[in-house]
C-alpha positions as CSV (number, residue, x, y, z in Angstrom):
1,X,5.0,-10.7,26.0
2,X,2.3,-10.5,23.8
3,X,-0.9,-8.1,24.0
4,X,-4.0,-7.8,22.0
5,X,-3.4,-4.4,21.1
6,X,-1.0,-4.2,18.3
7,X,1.6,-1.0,17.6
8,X,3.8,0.5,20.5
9,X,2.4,2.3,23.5
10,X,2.0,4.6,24.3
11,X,-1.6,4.9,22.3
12,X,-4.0,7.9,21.5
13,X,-5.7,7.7,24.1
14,X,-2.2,7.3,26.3
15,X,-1.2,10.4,25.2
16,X,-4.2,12.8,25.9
17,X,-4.4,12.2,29.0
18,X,-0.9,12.9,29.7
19,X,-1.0,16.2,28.0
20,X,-4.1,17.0,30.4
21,X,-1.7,15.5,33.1
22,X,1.2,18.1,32.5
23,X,-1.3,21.2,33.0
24,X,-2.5,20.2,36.5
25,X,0.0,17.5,38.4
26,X,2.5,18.9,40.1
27,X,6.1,18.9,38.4
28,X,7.9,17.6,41.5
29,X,6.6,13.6,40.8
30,X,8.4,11.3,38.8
31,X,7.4,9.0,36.2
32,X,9.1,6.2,34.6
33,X,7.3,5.9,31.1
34,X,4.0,6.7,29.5
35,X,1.7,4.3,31.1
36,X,-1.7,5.3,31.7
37,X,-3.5,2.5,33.3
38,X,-7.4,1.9,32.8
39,X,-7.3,-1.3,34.7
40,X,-5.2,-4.4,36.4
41,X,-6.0,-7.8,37.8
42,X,-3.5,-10.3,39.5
43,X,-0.3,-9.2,37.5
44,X,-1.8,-7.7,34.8
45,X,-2.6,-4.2,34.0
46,X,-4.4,-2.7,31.0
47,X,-4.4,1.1,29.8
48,X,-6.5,3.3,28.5
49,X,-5.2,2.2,24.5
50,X,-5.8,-1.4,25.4
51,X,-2.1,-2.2,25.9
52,X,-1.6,-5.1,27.9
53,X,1.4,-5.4,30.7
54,X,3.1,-8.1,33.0
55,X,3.1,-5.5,35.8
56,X,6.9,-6.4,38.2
57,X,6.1,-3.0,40.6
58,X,3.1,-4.2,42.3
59,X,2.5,-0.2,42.3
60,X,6.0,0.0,44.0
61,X,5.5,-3.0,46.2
62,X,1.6,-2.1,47.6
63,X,-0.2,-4.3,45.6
64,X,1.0,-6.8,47.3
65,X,-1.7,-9.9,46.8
66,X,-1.9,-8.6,43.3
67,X,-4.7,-6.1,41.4
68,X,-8.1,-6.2,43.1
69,X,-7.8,-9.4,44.7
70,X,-11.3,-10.6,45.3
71,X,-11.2,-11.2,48.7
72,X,-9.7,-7.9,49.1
73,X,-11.9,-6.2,47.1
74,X,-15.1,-7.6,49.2
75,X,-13.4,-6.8,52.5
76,X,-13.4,-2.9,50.7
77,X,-17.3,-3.1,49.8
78,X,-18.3,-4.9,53.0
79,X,-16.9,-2.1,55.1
80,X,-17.9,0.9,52.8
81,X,-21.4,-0.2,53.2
82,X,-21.1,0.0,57.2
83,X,-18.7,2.8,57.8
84,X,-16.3,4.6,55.8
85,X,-14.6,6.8,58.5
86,X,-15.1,7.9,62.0
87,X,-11.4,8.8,63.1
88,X,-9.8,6.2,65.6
89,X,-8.3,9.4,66.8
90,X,-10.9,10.3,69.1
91,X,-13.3,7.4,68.5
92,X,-13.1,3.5,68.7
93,X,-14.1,1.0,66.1
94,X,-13.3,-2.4,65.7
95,X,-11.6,-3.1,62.2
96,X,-8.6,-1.2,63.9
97,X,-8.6,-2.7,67.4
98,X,-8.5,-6.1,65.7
99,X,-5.8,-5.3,63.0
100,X,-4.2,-3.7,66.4
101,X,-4.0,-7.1,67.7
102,X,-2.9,-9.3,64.7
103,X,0.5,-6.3,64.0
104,X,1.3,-6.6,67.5
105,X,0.8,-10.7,67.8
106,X,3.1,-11.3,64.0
107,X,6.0,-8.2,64.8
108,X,9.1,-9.7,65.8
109,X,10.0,-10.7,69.6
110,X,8.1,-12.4,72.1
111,X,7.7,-8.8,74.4
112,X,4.0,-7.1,74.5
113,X,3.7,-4.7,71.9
114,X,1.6,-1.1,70.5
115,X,0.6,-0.3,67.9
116,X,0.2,3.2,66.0
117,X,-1.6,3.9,62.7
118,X,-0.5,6.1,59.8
119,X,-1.6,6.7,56.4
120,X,1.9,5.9,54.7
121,X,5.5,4.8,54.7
122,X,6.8,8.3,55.6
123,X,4.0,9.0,57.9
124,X,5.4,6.3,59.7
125,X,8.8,7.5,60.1
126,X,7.8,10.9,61.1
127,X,5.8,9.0,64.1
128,X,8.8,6.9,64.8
129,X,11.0,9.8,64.7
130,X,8.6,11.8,67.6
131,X,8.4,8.9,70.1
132,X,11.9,7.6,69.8
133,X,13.0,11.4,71.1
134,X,9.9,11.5,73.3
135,X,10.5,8.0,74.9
136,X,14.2,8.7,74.8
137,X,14.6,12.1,75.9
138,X,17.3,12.3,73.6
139,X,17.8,14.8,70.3
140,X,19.6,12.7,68.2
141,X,19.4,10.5,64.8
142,X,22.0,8.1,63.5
143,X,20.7,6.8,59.9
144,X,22.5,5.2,56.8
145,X,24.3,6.5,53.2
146,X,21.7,5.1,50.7
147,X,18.4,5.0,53.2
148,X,15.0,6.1,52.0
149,X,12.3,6.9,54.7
150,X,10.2,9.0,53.0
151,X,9.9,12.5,51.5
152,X,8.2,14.6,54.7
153,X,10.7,17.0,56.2
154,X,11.7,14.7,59.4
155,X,12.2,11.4,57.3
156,X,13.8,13.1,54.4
157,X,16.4,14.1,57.2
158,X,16.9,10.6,57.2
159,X,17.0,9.9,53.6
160,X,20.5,9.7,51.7
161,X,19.7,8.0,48.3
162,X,19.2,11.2,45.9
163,X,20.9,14.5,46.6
164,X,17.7,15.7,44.6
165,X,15.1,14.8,46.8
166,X,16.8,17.5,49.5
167,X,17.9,20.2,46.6
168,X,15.9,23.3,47.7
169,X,14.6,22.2,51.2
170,X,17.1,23.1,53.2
171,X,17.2,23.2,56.3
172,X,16.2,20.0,57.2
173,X,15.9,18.3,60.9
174,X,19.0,18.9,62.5
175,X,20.7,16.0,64.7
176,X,21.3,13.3,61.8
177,X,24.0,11.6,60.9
178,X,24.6,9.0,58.1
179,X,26.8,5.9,58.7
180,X,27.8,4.0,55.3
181,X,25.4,0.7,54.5
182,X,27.4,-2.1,54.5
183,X,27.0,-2.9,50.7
184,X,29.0,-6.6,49.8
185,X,28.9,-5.6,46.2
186,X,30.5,-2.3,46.8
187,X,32.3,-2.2,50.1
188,X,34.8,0.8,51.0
189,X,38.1,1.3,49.4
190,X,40.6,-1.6,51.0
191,X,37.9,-2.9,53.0
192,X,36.4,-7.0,51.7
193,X,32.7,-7.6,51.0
194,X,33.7,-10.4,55.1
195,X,35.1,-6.9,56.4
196,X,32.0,-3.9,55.7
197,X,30.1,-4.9,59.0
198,X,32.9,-4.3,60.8
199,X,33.9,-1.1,59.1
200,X,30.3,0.0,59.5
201,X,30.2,-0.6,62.9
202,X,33.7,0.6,63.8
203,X,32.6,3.6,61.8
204,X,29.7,4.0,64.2
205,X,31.9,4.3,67.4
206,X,35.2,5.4,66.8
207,X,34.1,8.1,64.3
208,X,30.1,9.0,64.2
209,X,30.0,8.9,68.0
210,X,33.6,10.3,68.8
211,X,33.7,13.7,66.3
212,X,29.5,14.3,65.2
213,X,27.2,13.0,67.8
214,X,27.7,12.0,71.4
215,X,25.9,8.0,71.9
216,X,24.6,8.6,75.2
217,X,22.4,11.0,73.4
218,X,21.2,9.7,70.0
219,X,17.6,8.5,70.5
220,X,17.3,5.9,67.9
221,X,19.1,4.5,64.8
222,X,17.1,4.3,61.9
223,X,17.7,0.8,59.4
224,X,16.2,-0.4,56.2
225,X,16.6,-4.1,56.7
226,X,17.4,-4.1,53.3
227,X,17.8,-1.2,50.9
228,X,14.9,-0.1,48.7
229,X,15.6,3.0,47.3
230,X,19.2,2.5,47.9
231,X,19.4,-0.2,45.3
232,X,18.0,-3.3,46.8
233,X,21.1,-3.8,49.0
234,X,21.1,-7.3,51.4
235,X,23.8,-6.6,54.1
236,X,25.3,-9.2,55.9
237,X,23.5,-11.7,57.6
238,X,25.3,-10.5,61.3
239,X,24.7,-7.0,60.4
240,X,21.6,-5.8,62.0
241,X,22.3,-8.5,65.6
242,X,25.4,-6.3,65.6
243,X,23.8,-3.5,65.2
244,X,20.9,-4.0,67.9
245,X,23.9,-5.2,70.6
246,X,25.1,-1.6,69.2
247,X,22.3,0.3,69.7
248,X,21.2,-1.2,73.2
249,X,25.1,-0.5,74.7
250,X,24.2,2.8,74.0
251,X,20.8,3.0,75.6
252,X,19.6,4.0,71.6
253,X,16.2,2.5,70.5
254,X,16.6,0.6,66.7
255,X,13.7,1.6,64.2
256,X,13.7,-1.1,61.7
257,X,12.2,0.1,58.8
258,X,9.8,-2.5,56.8
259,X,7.9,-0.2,54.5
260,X,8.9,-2.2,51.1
261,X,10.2,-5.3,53.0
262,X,7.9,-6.0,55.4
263,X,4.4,-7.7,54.6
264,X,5.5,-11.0,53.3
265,X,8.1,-9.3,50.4
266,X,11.2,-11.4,51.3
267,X,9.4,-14.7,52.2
268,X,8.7,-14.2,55.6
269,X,6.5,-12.0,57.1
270,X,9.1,-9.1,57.9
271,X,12.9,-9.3,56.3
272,X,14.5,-8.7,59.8
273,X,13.2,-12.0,60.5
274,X,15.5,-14.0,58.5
275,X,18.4,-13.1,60.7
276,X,16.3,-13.1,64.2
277,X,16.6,-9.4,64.8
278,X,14.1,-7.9,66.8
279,X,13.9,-3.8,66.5
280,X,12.2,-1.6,69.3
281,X,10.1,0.0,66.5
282,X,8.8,-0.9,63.5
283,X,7.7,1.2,60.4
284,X,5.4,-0.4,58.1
285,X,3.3,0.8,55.5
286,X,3.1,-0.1,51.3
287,X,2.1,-4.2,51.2
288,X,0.1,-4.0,54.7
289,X,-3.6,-2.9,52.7
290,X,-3.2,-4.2,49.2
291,X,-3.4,-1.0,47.7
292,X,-5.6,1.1,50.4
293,X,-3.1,4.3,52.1
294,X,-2.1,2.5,55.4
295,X,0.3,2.5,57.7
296,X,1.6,1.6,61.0
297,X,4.6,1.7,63.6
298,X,4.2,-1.5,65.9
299,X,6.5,-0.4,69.0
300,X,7.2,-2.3,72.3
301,X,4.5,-1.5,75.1
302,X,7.2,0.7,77.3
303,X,8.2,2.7,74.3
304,X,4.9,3.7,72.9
305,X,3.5,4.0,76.5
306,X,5.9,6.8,77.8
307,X,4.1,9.5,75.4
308,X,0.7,11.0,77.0
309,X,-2.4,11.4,74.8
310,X,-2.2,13.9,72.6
311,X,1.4,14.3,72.0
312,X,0.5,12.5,68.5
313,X,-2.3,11.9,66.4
314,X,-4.2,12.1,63.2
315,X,-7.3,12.5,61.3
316,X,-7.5,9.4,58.9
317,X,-4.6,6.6,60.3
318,X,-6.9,3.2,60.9
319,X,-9.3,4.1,58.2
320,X,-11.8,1.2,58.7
321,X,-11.9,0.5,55.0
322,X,-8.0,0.6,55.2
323,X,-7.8,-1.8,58.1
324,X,-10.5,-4.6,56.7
325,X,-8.2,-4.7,53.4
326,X,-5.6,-5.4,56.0
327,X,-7.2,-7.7,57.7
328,X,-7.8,-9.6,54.2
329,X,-4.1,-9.0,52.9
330,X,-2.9,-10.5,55.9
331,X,-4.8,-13.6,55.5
332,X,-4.0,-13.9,52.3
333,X,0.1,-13.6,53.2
334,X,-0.7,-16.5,55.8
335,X,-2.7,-18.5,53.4
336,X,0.0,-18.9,50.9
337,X,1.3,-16.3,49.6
338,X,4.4,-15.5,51.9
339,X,5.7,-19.3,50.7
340,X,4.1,-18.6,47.0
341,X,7.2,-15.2,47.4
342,X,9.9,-17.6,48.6
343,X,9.2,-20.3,45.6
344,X,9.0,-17.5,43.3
345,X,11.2,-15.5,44.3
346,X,14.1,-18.4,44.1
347,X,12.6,-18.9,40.3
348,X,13.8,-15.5,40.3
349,X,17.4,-15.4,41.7
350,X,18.1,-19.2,39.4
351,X,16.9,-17.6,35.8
352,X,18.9,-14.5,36.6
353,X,21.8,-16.3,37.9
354,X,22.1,-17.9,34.8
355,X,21.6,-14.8,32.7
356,X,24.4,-13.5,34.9
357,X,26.7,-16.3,33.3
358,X,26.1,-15.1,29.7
359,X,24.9,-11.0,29.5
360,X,28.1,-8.6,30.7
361,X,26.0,-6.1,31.8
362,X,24.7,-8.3,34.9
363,X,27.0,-7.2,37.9
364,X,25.0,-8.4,40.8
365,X,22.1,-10.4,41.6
366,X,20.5,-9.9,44.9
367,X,17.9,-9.8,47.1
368,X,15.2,-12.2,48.9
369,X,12.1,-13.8,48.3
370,X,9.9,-10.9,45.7
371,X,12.6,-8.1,46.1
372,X,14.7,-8.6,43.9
373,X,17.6,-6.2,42.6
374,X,20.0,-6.3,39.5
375,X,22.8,-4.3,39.4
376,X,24.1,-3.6,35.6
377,X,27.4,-2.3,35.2
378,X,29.7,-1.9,32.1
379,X,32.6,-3.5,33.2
380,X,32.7,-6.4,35.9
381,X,36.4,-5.8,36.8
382,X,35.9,-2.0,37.4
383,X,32.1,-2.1,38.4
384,X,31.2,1.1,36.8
385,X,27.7,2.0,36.5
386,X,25.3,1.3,33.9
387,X,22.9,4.0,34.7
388,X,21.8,4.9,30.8
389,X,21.5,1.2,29.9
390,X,19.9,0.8,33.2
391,X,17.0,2.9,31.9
392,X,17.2,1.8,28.4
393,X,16.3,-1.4,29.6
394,X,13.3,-0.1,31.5
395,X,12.0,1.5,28.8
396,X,12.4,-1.0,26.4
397,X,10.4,-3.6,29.1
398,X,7.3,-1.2,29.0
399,X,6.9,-1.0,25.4
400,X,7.6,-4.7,25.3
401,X,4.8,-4.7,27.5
402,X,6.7,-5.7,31.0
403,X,6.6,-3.4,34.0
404,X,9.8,-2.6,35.7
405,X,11.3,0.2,37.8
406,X,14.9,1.2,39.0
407,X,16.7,1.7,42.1
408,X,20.1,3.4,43.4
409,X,21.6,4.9,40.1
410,X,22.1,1.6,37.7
411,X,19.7,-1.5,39.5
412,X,16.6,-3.0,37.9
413,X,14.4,-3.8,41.0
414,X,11.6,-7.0,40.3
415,X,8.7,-6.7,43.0
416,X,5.9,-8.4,41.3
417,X,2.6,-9.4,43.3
418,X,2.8,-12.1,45.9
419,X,0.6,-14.1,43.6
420,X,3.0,-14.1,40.8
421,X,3.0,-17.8,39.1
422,X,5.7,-19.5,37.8
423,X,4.3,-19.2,34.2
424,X,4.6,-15.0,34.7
425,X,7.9,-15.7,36.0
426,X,9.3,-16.9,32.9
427,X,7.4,-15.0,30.3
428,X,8.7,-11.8,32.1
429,X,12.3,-13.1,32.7
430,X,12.1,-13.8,28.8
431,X,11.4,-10.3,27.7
432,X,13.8,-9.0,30.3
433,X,16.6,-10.8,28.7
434,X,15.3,-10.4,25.1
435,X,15.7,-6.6,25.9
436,X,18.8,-6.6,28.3
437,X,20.6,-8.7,24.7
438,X,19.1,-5.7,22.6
439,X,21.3,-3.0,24.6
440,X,24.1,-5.3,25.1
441,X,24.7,-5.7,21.7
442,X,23.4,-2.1,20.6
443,X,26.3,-0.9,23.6
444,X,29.2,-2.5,22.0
């Protein structure tokens, strides 16, 4: 990819501001590489040096019907000119009440459902977490090796992707368990990629419920539909049906979590949908405002009815302005873009297929629809990791001017916007395999 600005980034300008950065941000926030961005449209993004970028994050997944989509963006000034905040907490307004009724109408199963607001991915957890045990009476979690739910203390209970996300917090919420993921790529010792449902499962009963956790007593099980964090792992099709028969011969409630998959990601609306599974709760947040902090858990009526007002609330969940750009990115998903992911998004998995024909490093390709994950790995035969080509290659995108982040320890993960064109497609896929040729050979 080609930008106006000549020379490698980062720029002057670039590097100022991160020097002004390092002596007020806090330490504890990760960055991939010195991008300072001024401004972004669509799928592009421009920093403060002028550097141009194919931006693949969509802001990790948020951005979801690209940079300041227009409609979006008059939704946004529409509302600010009416009413920026009044707390659906204690007051009623109609943005929410109506973005209410759209989550509840699209969530999976044909059952009335509830719906509560949030202000983020892990917000949403944490509210999960509270009603599951309230509605349940219950005080225990079962979640998965892998899982990301958030950072707060309650969902980073249930988080199991980076030892260093817990280092130094301990003690966390007790009660929680973590079954293994059923990974094809990378199923247990002596156990086939046809066999890791059943060894998850089996897992479940004969071990997590037998020696850690009585069943009769764990309030919900906690499920990315598929793996962010993790490594942008697909399980088997069967594996969350199974998992719900599970879960209801147990009396447990199943929390599907759709923070980075839900909104129209995977080609449909939520990724649970592809295999017809319908959870008791839902965690959303990320894609759902285009950008704005939002979030929401959409629960079935007699779950989020059996807590009493006031057992949870907060101060800016609903945000009016939040819940118009909502309203707008929802429309937008329905207009188009949830089949624009699908057509991309198999662009996606036949140019990578056929780079995984030619370039050693490519172990897996996976995914579905705009969540995408490669998995690089030095040897096929062995599988081991690729973790510092893995970020080679990432840095080497950026100052080629593409946009890319990882997952797990050694996966590229490609989550451009929703309204990524074919043309993008390709001029990003080229750079991605001009670079991934660069460490290949450099690696030999």
């Amino acid at each position: 990819m080609k930008s106006k600005k000549s020379g490698k980034p980062p720029g002057p300008k670039a590097k100022a501001w991160i020097k002004r950065d390092h002596l007020v941000i806090s330490k504890s926030v990760t960055r991939a590489y010195p991008l300072v961005v001024a401004s972004a449209k669509g799928c592009r993004i421009t920093d403060v040096d002028g550097f141009d970028y194919l931006d693949f994050t969509s802001g990790i997944a948020v951005t979801s019907t690209g940079h300041c989509h227009p409609k979006v963006v008059k939704a946004i000034c529409d509302q600010a000119k009416k009413l920026i905040h009044m707390s659906g907490t204690d007051f009623y307004y109609s943005s929410e009440v109506a973005l209410a009724e759209v989550l509840s109408s699209l969530a999976p199963g044909g059952m009335k459902k509830k719906v509560f607001f949030t202000n983020s991915g892990t917000e949403s957890v944490e509210a999960a977490m509270k009603l599951t045990r309230y509605a349940t009476g219950r005080p225990y979690y079962l979640a998965f090796s892998g899982a990301f739910h958030g950072r707060t203390m309650g969902a980073l209970s249930l988080t199991a992707s980076k030892a260093l996300q817990k280092k130094g917090f301990a003690p966390l919420i007790p009660g929680v368990v973590h079954a293994p993921y059923p990974n094809p790529y990378r199923p247990p010792e002596g156990v086939s990629a046809e066999q890791c449902v059943d060894f998850t499962l089996d897992w479940i009963e004969n071990q997590a419920f037998k020696n850690y956790l009585p069943g009769e007593e764990v309030a919900a099980i906690f499920v990315e539909a598929i793996q962010g964090e993790g490594g942008y792992i697909v399980p088997p099709k069967d594996f969350l049906k199974r998992l719900t028969q599970l879960a209801k011969s147990y009396g447990i409630l199943l929390v599907i979590d759709e923070v980075q998959s839900g909104m129209g990601r995977t080609g449909k609306m939520f990724a649970s949908e592809h295999v017809n599974a319908v959870p008791d709760v839902m965690t959303l947040a990320k894609g759902i405002a285009s950008g704005l902090p939002l979030g929401a858990i959409v629960a079935k009526n007699n779950i989020m009815d059996s807590w009493e007002s006031g057992s949870h609330a907060n101060t800016f969940g609903g945000n009016p302005i939040a819940c118009e750009a909502a309203l707008a990115t929802i429309e937008l998903l329905q207009g188009g873009l949830i089949q624009n992911a699908e057509k991309m998004g198999n662009l996606f998995f036949k140019r990578l297929g056929e780079m995984q024909k030619t370039h050693r490093l490519i172990g897996d390709v996976r995914g579905m629809g705009l969540m995408v994950g490669v998995e690089l790995v030095k040897d096929r035969e062995t599988k081991e990791k690729a973790i510092k080509e893995r970020d080679q290659i990432i840095q080497n995108c950026f100052e080629k001017g593409v946009l890319l982040l990882g997952c797990g320890e050694n996966s590229v993960r490609f989550m451009p916007p929703l309204t990524v064109t074919q043309k993008e497609v390709e001029e990003g896929l080229e750079v991605f395999e001009a670079v991934l040729t660069q460490v290949e050979k450099k690696g030999r």
